[in-house]
C-alpha positions, -999 to 999 in steps of 0.1 A, spaced: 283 -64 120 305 -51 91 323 -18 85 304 10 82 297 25 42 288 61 36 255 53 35 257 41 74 279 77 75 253 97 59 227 83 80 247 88 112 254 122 105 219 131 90 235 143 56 232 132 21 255 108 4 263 138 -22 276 158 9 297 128 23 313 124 -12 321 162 -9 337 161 24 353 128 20 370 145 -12 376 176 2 356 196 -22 339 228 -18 303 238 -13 298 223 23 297 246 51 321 240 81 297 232 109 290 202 82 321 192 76 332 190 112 297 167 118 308 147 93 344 143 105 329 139 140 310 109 129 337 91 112 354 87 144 320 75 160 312 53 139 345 37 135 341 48 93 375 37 75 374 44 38 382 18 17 405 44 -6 416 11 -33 381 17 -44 377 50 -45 411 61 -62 402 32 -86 368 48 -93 383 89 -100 416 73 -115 440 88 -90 473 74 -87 495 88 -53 530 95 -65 551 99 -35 596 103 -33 619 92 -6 643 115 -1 680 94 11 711 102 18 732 95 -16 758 73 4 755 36 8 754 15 39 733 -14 49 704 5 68 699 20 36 699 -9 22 668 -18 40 648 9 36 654 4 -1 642 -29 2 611 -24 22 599 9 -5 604 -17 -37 580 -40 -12 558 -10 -6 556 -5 -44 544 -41 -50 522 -44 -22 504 -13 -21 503 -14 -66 463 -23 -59 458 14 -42 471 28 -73 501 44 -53 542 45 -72 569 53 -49 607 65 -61 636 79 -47 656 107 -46 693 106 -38 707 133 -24 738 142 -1 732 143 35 756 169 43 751 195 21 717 213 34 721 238 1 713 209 -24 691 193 -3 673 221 -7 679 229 -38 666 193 -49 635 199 -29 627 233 -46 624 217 -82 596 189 -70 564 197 -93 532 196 -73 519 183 -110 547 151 -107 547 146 -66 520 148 -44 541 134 -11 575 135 -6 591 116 26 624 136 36 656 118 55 682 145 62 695 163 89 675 195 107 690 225 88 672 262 82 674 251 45 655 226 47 631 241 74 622 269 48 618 239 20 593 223 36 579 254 40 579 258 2 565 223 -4 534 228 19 525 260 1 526 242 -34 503 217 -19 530 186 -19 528 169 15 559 164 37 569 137 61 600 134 82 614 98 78 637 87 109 651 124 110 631 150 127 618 182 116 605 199 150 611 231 131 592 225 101 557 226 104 533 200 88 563 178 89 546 146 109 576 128 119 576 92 108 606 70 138 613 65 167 614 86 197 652 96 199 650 106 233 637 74 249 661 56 228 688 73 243 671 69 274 673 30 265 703 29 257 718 47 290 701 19 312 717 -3 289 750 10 296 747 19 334 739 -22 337 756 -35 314 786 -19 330 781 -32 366 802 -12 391 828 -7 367 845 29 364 856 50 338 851 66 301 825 58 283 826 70 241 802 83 218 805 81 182 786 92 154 783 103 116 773 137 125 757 157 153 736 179 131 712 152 126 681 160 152 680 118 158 717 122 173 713 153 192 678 138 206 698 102 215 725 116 236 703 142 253 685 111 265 720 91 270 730 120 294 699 126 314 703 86 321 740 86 329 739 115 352 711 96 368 722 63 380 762 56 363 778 91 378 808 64 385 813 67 344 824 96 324 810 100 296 833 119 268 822 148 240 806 134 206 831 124 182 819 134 146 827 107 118 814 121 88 812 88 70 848 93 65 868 60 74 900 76 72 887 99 100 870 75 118 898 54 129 918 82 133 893 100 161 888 62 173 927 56 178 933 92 192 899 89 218 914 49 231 948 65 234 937 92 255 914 74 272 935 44 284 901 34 310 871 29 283 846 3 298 817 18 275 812 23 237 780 39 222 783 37 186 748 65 179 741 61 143 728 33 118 759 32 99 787 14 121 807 -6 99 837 17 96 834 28 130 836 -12 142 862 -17 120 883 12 136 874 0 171 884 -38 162 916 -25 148 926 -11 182 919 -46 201 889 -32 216 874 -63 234 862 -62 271 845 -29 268 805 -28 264 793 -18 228 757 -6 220 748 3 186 716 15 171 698 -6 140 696 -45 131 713 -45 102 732 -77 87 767 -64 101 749 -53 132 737 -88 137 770 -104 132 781 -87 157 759 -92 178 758 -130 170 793 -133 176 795 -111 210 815 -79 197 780 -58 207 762 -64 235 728 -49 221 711 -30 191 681 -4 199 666 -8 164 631 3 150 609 -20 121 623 -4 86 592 -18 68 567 -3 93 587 28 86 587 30 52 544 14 55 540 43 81 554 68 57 536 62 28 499 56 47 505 94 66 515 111 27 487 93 14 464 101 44 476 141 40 474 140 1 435 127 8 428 151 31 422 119 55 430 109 91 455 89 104 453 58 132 479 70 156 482 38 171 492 23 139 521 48 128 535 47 161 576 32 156 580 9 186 615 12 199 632 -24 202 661 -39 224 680 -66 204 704 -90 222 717 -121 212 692 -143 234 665 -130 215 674 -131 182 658 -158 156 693 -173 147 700 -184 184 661 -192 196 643 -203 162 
């Protein structure tokens, strides 16, 4: 049996075709009790809307903006890659993605830079910056001029109609505690944690869940404060130098944001060598390292079903459309070097 059509959907709901064209384009002159049989029966029936067609057919083209950090590394490196893929793959549903540089630790222009999207330009914009109460109130700002939002691998809990588009933070941390308390055997001591910033919600979230883990089952480890980079390498190996000096018994490293090249640097550049390292993101560097033993494991998420993910939600929200949860759900993944292409393929 094929997929459903609106005809099978008008039939199902016992409505006219004219009335499913309404509520499948979210215009007015249905009455609610409709609209919710109508919206009812597109999840019995299993209706998907083939929305190619139908932007083809009203000329509608989904412009949608990545927000990124204005910094380079090679995570965002890969999310560049996997929007120009988006953009060619997904040219056929009419839909033109771009990006937006701007600087991750400056909440005012972040802000700022959201305030002067054009609901007449943007229809979506995807947002990767840290939780602030500017930002909070700019989301605000874009759902009220109709431009829909999505979180991309930061959170917004405080925002609302923010769907958050990543993994869950919590479990990774979670992950990456069991990691750690194994990894470690019976060993004693300090364990570090390093990362660009803790403002960012996916940081705070990762070492709530790295805690809750440690205190668990690895009470024989102490695990120190956050150490702040800032994407600063001068500063990095300076808190990296000062935290191994002062900490003469690290058996543990965990290195919590996608960005680790300066902060592996620093830590090679001290002789650090018997001391379990796990990082977060499969990057090329990332994978070096782990190809070559100087990390013991990556928790990582699929950029491309990120960036997919992101654009399928905006375009679901600009549509007035549904999403398949199952299908935006990030998958949180363990890389070691066992299970990695370049050592099993």
């Amino acid at each position: 049996m094929g997929k459903p059509t609106t005809k099978d959907l008008a039939r199902a709901a016992g409505v006219s075709l004219a009335t499913v064209d309404r509520v499948l384009n979210a215009r007015t002159g249905v009455r609610q009790v409709t609209v919710d049989r109508v919206q009812k029966t597109i999840k019995e029936i299993g209706f998907v809307r083939d929305l190619a067609a139908a932007n083809l057919a009203r000329n509608k083209e989904y412009r949608l903006v990545f927000f990124l950090p204005d910094h380079d590394d090679e995570f965002l490196d890969l999310v560049r890659a996997a929007i120009a893929e988006a953009n060619t793959s997904m040219a056929h549903e009419r839909i033109n993605v771009s990006i937006i540089y701007v600087p991750s630790n400056d909440p005012h222009r972040i802000a700022m830079a959201l305030d002067e999207l054009s609901p007449t330009l943007v229809d979506g914009v995807a947002i990767m910056a840290p939780e602030t109460p500017q930002v909070r109130d700019s989301i605000a700002r874009l759902n009220s001029r109709g431009i829909a939002v999505v979180a991309f691998v930061s959170h917004q809990p405080t925002a609302e109609n923010a769907y958050y588009v990543g993994i869950n933070n919590k479990a990774a941390g979670r992950t990456v505690g069991q990691l750690m308390a194994r990894f470690t055997g019976e060993r004693q001591g300090a364990v570090l944690v390093l990362t660009e910033t803790m403002q960012s919600r996916d940081s705070q979230e990762r070492r709530l869940g790295f805690d809750h883990i440690m205190a668990k089952y690895a009470q024989r480890l102490h695990v120190c404060p956050s150490m702040e980079s800032y994407g600063d390498p001068e500063r990095t190996a300076k808190i990296v130098r000062t935290a191994l000096e002062s900490q003469p018994d690290v058996v543990g490293i965990y290195l919590m944001s996608h960005d680790i090249g300066e902060t592996m640097k620093a830590l090679e550049a001290q002789g650090v060598q018997q001391q379990v390292i796990i990082g977060h993101e499969l990057t090329p560097h990332t994978r070096a390292c782990l190809l070559d033993g100087r990390i013991d494991a990556v928790i990582t998420q699929d950029v491309g079903h990120l960036v997919r993910s992101s654009v399928r939600v905006l375009r679901a929200k600009v549509a007035q459309l549904g999403t398949v949860a199952s299908q935006e759900r990030i998958r949180i993944e363990i890389i070691l070097r066992e299970n990695m292409p370049e050592i099993n393929g």
